[in-house]
Backbone as a chain_set.jsonl record, in Angstrom:
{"seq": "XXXXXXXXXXXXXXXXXXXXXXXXXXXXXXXXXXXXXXXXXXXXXXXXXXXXXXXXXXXXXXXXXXXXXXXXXXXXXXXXXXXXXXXXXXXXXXXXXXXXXXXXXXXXXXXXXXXXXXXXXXXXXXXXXXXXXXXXXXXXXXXXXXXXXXXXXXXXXXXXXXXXXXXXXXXXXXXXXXXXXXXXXXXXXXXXX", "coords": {"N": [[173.347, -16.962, 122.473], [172.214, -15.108, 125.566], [169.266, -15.793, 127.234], [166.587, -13.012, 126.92], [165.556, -11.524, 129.918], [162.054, -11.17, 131.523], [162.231, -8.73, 132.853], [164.02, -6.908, 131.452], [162.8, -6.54, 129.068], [160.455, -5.267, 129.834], [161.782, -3.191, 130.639], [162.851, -2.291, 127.831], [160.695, -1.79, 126.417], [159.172, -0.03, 127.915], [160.934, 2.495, 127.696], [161.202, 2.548, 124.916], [158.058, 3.102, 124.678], [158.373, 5.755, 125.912], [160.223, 7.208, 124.068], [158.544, 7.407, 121.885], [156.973, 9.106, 123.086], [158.008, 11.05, 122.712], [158.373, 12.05, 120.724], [155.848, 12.558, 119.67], [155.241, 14.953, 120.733], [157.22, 16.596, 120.446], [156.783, 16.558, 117.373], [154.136, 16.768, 117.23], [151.141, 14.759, 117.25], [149.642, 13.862, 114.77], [151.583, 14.536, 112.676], [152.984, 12.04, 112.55], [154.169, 9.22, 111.417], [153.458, 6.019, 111.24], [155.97, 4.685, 110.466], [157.475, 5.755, 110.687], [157.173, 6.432, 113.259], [158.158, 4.364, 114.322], [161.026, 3.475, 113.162], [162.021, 5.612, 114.814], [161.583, 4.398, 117.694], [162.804, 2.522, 117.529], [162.048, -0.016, 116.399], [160.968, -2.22, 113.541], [158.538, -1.712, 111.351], [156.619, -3.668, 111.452], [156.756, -4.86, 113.552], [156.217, -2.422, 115.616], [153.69, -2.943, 114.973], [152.693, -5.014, 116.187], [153.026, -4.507, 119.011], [151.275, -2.697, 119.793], [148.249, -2.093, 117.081], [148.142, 0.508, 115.719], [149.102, 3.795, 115.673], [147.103, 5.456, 117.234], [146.396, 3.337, 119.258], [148.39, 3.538, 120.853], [148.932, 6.54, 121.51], [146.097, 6.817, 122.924], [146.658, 4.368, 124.8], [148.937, 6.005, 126.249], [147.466, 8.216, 127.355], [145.709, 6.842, 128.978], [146.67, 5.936, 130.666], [147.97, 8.299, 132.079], [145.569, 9.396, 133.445], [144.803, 7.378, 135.065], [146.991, 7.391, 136.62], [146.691, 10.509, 137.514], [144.148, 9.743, 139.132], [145.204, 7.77, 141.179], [145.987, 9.781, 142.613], [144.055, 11.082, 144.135], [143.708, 8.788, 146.264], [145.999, 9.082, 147.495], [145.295, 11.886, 148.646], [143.081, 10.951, 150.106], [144.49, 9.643, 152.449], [145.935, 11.364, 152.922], [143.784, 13.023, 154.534], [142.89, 11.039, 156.081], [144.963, 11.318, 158.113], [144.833, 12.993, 159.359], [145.937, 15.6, 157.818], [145.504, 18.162, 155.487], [143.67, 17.958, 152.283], [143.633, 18.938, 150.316], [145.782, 20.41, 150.187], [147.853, 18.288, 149.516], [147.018, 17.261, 147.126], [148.176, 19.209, 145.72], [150.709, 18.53, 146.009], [151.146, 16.414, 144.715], [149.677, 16.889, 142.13], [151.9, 18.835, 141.376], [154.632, 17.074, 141.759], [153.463, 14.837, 139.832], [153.414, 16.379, 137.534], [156.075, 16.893, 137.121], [157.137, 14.758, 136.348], [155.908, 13.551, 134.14], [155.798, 15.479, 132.162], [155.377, 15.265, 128.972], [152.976, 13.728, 129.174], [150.969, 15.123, 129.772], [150.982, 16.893, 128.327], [150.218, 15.763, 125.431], [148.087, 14.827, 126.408], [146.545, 16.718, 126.57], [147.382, 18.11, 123.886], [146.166, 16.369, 121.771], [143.865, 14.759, 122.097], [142.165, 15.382, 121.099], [142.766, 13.878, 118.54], [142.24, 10.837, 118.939], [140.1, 7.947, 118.495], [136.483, 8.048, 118.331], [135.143, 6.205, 120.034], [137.023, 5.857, 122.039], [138.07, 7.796, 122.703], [135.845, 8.593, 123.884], [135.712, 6.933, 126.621], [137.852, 7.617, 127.68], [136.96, 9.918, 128.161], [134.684, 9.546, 130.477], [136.839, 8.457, 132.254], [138.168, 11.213, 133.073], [135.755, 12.509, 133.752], [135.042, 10.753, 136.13], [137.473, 11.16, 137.357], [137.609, 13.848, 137.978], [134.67, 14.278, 139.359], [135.446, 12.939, 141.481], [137.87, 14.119, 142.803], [136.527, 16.763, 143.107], [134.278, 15.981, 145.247], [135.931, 15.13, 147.34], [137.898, 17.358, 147.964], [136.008, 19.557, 148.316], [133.732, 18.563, 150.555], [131.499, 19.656, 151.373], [130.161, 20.805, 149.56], [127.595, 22.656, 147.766], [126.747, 22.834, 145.1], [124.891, 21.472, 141.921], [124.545, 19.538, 139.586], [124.732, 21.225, 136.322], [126.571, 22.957, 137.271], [128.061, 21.593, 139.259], [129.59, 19.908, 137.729], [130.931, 21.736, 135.84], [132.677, 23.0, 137.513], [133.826, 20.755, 138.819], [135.364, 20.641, 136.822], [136.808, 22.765, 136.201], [138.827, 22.793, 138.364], [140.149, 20.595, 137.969], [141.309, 20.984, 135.962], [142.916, 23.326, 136.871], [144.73, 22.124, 138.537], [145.733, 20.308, 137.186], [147.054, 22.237, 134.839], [148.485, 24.785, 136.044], [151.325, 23.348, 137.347], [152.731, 23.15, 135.478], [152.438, 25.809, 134.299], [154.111, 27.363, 136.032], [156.584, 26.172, 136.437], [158.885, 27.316, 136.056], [159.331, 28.459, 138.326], [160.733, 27.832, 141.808], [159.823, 25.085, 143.611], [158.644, 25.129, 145.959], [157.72, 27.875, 146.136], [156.052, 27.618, 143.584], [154.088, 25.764, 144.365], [152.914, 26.684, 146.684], [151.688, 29.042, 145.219], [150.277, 28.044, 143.574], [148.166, 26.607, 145.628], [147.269, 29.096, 146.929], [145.705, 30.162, 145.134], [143.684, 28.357, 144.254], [142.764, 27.696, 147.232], [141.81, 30.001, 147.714], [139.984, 30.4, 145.148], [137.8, 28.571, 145.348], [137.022, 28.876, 148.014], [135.468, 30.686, 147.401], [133.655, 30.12, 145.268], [132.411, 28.769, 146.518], [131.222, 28.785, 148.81]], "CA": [[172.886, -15.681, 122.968], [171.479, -15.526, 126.465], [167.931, -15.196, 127.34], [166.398, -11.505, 127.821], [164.461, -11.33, 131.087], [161.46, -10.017, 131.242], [162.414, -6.829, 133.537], [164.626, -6.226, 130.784], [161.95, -6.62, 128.018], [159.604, -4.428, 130.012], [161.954, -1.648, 130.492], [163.002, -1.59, 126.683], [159.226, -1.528, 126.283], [158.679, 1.716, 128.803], [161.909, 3.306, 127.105], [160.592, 2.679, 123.409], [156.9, 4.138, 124.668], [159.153, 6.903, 126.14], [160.744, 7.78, 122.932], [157.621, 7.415, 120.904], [155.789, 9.996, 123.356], [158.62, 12.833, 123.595], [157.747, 11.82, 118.883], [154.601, 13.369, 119.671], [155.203, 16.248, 121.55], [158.398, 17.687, 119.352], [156.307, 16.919, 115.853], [152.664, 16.849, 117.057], [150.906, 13.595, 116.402], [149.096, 13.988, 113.178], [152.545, 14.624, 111.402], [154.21, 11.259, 112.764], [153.881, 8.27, 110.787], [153.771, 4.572, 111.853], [157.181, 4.144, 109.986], [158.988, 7.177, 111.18], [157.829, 6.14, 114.896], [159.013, 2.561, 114.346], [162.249, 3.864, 112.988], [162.405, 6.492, 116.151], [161.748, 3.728, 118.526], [164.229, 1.073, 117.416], [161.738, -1.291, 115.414], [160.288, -2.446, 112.321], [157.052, -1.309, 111.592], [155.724, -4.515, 111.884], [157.115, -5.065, 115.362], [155.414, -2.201, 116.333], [152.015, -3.516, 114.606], [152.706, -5.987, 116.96], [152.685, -3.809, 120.565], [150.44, -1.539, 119.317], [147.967, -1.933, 116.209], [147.724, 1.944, 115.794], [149.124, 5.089, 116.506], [146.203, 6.134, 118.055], [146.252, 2.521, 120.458], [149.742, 4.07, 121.632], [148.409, 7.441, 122.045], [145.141, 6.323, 123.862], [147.449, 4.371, 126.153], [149.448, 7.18, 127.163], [146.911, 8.992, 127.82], [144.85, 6.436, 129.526], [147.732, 5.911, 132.19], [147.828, 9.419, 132.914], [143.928, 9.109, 133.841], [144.625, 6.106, 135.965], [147.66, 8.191, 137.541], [145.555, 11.243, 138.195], [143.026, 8.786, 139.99], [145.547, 7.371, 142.08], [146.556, 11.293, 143.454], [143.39, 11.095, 144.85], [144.077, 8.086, 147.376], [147.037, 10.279, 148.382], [144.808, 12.858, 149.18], [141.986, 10.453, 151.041], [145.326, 8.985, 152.791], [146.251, 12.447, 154.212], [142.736, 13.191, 155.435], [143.144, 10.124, 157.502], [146.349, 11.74, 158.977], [144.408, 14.958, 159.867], [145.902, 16.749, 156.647], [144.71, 19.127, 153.941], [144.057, 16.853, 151.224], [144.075, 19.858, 149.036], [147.532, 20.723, 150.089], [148.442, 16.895, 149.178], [146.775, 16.873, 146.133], [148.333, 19.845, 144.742], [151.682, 18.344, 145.974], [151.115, 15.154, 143.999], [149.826, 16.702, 140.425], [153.032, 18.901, 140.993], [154.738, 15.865, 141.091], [153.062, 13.836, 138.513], [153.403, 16.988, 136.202], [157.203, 16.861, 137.003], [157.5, 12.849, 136.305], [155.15, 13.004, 133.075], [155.02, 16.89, 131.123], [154.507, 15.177, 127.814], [151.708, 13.16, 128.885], [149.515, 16.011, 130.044], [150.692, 17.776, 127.008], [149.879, 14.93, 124.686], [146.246, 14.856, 126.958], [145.805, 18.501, 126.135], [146.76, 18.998, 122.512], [146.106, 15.44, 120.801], [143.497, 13.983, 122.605], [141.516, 14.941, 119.566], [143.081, 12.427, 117.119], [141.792, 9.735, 118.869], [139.172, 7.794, 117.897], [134.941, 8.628, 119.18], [135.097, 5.368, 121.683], [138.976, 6.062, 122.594], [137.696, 9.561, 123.532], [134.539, 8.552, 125.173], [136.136, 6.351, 127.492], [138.654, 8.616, 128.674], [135.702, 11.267, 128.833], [134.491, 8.436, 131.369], [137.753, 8.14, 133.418], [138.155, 11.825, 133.325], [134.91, 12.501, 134.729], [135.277, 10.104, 137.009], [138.508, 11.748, 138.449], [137.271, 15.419, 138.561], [134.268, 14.314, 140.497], [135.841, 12.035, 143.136], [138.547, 15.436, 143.372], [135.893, 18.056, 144.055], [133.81, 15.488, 146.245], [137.491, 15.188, 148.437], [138.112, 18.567, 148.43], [135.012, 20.488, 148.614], [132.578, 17.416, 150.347], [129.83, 20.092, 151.57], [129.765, 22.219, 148.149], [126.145, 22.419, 147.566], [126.292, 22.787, 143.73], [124.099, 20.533, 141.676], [124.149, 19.562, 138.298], [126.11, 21.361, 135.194], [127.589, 23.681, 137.783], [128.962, 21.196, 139.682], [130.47, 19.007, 136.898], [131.711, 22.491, 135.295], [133.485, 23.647, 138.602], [135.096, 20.12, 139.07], [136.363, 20.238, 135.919], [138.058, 24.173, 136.257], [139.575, 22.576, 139.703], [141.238, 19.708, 137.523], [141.821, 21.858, 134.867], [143.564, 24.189, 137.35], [145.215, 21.251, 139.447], [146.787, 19.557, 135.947], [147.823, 23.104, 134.269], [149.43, 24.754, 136.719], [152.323, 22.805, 137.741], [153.309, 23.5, 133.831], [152.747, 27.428, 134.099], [154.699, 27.843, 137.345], [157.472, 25.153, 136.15], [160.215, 28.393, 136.285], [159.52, 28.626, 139.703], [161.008, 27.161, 142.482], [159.02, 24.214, 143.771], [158.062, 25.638, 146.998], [156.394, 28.876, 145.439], [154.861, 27.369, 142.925], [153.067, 25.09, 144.97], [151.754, 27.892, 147.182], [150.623, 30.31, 144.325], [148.608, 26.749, 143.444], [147.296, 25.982, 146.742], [146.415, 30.18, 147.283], [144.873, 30.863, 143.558], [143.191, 26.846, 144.641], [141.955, 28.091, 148.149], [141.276, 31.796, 147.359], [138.731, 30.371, 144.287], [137.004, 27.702, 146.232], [136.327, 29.777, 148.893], [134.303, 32.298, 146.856], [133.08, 29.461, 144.61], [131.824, 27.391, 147.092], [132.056, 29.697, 150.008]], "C": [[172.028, -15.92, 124.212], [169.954, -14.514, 126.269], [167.596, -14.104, 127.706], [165.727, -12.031, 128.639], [163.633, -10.877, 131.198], [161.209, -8.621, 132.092], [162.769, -6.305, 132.628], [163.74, -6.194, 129.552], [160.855, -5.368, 128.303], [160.349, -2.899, 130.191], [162.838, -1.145, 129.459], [161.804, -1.127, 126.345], [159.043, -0.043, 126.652], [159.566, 2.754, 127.807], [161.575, 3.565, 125.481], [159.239, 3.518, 123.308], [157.694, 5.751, 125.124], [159.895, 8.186, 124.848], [159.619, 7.886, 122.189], [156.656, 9.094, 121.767], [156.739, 11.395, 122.893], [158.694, 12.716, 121.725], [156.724, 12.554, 118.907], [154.473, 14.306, 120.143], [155.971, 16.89, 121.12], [157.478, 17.869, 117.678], [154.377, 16.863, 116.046], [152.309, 15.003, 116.217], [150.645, 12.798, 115.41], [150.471, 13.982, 112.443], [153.312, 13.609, 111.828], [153.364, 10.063, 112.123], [154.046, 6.727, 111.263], [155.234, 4.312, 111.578], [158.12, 5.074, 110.123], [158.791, 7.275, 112.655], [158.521, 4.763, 114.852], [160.799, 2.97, 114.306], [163.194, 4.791, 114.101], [162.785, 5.593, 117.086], [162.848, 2.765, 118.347], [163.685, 0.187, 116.54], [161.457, -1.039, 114.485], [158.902, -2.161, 112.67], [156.236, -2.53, 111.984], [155.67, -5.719, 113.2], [156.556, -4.481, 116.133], [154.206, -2.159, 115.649], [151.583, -4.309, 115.73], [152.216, -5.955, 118.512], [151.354, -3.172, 119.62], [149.597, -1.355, 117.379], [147.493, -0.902, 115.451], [148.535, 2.615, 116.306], [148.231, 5.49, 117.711], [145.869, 5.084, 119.301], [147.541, 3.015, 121.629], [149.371, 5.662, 122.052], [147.412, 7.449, 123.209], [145.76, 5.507, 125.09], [148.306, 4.997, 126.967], [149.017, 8.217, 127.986], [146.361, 8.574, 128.479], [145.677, 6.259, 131.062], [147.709, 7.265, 132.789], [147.073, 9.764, 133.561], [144.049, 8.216, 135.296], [146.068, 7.017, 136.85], [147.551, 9.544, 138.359], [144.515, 10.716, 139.115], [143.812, 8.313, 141.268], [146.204, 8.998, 143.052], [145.28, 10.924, 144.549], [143.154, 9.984, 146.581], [144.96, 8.701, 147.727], [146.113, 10.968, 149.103], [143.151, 12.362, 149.706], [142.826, 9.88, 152.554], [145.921, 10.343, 153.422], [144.98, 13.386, 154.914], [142.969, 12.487, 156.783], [144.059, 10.382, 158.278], [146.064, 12.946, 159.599], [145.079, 15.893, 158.954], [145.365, 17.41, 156.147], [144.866, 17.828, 152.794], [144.29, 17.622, 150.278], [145.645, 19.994, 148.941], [148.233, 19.382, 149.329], [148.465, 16.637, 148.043], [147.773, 18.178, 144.978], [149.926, 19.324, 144.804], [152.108, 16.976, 144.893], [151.043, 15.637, 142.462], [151.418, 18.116, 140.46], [154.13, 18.117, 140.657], [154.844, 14.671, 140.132], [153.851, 14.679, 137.154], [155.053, 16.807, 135.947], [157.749, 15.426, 136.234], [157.379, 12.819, 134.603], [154.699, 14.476, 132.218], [154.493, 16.238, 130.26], [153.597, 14.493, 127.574], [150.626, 14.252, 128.999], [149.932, 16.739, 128.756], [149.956, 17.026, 125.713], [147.643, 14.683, 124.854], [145.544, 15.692, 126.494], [145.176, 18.406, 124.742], [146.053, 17.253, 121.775], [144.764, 14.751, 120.768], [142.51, 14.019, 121.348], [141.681, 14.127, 117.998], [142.681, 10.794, 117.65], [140.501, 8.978, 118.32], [137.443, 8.02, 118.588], [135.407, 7.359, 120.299], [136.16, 5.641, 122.394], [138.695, 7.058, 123.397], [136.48, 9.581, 124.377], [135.093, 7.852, 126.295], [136.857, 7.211, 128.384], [137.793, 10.048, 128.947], [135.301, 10.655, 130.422], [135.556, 8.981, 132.662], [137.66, 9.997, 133.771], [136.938, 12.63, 134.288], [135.158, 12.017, 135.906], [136.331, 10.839, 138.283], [137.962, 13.227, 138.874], [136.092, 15.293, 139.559], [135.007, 13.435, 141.892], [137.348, 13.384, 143.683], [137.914, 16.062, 144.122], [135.165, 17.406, 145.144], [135.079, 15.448, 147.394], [137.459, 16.333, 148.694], [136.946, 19.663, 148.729], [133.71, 19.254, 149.3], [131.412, 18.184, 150.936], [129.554, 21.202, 150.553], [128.134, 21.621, 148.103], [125.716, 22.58, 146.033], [125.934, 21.712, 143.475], [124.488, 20.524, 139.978], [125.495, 19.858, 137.315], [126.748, 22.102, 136.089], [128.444, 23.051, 138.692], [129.853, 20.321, 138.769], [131.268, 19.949, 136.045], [132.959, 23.378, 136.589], [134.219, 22.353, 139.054], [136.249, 20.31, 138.194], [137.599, 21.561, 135.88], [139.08, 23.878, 137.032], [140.274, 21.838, 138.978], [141.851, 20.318, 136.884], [143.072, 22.481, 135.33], [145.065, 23.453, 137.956], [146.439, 20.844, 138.041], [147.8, 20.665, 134.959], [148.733, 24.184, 134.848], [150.739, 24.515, 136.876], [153.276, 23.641, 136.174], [153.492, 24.723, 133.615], [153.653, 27.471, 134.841], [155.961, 26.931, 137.062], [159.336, 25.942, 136.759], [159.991, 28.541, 137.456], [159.975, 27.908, 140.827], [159.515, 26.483, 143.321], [157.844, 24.656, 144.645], [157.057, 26.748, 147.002], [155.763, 28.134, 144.189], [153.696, 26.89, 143.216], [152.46, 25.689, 146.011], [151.035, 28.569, 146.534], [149.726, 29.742, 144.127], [147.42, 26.901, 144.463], [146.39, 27.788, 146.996], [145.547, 30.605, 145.897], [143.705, 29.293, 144.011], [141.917, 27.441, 145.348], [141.125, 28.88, 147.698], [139.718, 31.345, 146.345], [137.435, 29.515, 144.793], [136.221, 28.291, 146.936], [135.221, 30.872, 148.506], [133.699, 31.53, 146.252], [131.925, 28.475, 145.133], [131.049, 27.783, 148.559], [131.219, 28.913, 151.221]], "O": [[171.159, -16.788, 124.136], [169.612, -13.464, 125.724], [168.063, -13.765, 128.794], [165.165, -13.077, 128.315], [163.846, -9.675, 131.042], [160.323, -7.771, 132.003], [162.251, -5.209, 132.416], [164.346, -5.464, 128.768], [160.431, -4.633, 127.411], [159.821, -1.804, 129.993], [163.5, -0.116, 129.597], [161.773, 0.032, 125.932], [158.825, 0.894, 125.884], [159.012, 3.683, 127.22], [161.699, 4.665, 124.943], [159.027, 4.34, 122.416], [157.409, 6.772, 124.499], [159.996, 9.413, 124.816], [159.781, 8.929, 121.556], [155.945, 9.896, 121.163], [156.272, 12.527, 122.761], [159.319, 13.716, 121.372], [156.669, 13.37, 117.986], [153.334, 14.758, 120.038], [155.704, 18.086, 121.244], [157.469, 18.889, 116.988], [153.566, 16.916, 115.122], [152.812, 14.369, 115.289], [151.031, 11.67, 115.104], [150.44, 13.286, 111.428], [154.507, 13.857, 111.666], [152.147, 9.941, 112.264], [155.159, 6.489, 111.732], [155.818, 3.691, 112.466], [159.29, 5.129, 109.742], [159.597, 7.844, 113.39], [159.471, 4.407, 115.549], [161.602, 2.783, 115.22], [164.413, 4.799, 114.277], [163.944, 5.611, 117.501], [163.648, 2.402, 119.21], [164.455, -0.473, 115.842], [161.499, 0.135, 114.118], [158.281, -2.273, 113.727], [155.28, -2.432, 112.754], [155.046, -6.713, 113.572], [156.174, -4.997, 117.183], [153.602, -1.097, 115.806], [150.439, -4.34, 116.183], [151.489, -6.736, 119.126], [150.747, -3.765, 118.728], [150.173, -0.679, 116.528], [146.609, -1.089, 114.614], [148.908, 2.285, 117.432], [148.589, 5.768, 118.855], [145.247, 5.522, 120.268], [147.563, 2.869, 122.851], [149.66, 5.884, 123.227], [147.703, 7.949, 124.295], [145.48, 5.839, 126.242], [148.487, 4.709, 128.15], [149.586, 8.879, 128.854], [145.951, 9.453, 129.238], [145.27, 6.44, 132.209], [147.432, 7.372, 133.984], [147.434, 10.513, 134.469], [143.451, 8.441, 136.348], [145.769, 7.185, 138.032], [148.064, 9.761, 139.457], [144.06, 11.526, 139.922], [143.246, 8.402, 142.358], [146.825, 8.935, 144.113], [145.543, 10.525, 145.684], [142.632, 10.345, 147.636], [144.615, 9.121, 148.831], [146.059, 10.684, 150.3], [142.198, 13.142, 149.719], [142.187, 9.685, 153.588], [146.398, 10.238, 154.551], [145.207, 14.308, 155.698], [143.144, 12.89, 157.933], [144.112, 9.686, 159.292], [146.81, 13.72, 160.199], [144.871, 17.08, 159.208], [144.179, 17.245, 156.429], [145.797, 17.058, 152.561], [145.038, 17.277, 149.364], [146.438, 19.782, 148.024], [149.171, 19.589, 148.56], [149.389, 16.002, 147.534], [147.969, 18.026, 143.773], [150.577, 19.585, 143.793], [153.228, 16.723, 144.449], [151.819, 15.213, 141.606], [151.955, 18.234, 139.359], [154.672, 18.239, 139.559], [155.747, 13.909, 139.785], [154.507, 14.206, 136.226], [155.439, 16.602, 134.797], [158.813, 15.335, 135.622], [158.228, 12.34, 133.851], [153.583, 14.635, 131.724], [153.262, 16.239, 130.261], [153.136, 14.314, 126.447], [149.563, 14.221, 128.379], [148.99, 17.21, 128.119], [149.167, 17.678, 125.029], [146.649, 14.527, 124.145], [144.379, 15.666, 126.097], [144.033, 18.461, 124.286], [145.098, 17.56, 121.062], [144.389, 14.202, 119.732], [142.129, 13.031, 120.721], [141.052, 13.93, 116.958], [142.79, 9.788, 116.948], [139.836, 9.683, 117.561], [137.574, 8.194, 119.799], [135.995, 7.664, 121.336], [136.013, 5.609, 123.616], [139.012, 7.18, 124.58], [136.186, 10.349, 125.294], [134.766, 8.51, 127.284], [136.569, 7.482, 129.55], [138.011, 10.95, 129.756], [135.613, 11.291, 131.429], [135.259, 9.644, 133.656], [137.038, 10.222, 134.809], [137.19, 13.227, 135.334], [135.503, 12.791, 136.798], [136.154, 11.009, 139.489], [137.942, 13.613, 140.043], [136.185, 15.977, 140.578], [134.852, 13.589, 143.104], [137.702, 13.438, 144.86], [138.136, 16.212, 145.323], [135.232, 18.055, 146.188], [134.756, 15.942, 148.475], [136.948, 16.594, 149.784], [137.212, 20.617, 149.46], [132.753, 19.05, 148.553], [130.35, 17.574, 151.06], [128.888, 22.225, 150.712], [127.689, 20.498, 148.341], [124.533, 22.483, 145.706], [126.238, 20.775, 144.212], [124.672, 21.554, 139.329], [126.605, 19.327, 137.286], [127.941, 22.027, 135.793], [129.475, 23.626, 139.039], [130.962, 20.051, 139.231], [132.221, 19.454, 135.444], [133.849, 24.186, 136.324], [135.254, 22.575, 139.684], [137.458, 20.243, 138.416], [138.803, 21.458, 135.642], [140.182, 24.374, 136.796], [141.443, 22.208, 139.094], [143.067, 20.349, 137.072], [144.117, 22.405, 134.684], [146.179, 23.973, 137.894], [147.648, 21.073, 138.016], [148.87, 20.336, 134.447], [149.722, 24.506, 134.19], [151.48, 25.446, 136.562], [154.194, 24.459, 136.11], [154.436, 25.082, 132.912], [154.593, 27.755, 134.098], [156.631, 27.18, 138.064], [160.315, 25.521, 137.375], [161.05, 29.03, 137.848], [159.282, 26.891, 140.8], [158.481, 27.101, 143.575], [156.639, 24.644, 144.395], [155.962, 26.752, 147.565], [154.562, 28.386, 144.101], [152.6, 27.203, 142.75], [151.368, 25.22, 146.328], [149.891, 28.853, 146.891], [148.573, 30.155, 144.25], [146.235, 27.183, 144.282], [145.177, 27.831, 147.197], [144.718, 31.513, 145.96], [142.555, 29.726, 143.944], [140.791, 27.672, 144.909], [139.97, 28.655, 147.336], [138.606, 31.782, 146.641], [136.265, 29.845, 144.602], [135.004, 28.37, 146.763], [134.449, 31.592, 149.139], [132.543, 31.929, 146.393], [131.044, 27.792, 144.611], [130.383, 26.982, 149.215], [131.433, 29.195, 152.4]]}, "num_chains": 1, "name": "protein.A"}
């Protein structure tokens, strides 16, 4: 038998996390069992003990990539400043984008994120922070809010930025990503004015 490769090891890998996520988003995570995702994915349960010593380490990494792929929008949208762009416009073109690439991670972000465990969830409290301020600092960098109102007005902007794409999905690309960028502008502007 010839040797697998490991391209081909890593993209049964992606394809097995692939199947395990779109497991959590048809039955909700709480009702899937280590041995009825093993059996979904292709292995033995104690194959996937092996990747993953948990549900909730396979959850927490799905969700933690989406964190770290939300983070990287934002170099997009420091990367069309430097071009004399809107970074807003950029950014909303990117989590349309992302949302297109990855629905059942932001859905998985949404509804589940509460089955993880307190550090699992503090951490990604962490990254998430992290991304909503380095957003509103990009897009708004002379807002003068301070405090809880600025860490509650980044977070409506992510909020808005990540749910979106998902309402407007029936729409062709082009309007959706205007109604974004004018419901975006339009609130900013009065929010921030």
């Amino acid at each position: 038998m010839p040797p697998v490769n490991a391209a081909m090891r890593c993209a049964n890998f992606e394809e097995r996390r692939d199947r395990a996520m779109a497991l959590f988003a048809e039955k909700g995570f709480g009702q899937v069992s280590m041995r009825e995702l093993a059996a979904h994915v292709g292995l033995t349960a104690g194959s996937l003990y092996h990747h993953f010593p948990s549900k909730q380490d396979l959850l927490y990494d799905l969700i933690e990539e989406l964190f770290e792929e939300l983070q990287a929008t934002l170099d997009q949208g420091r990367r069309a400043m430097a071009r004399g762009a809107s970074a807003l416009s950029c950014l909303i073109a990117a989590h349309w984008q992302l949302h297109a690439e990855r629905p059942l991670q932001f859905r998985l972000a949404e509804r589940d994120f509460c089955c993880l465990s307190e550090a699992q969830q503090a951490h990604l409290g962490l990254l998430r922070a992290r991304y909503e301020a380095g957003l509103l600092r990009l897009i708004a960098p002379q807002a003068k809010l301070q405090g809880e109102a600025w860490v509650a007005t980044a977070h409506v902007v992510a909020t808005l930025l990540n749910q979106l794409p998902g309402l407007f999905r029936a729409l062709p690309e082009e309007q959706g990503v205007g109604l974004m960028e004018s419901m975006l502008v339009g609130g900013l502007e009065r929010t921030l004015g």
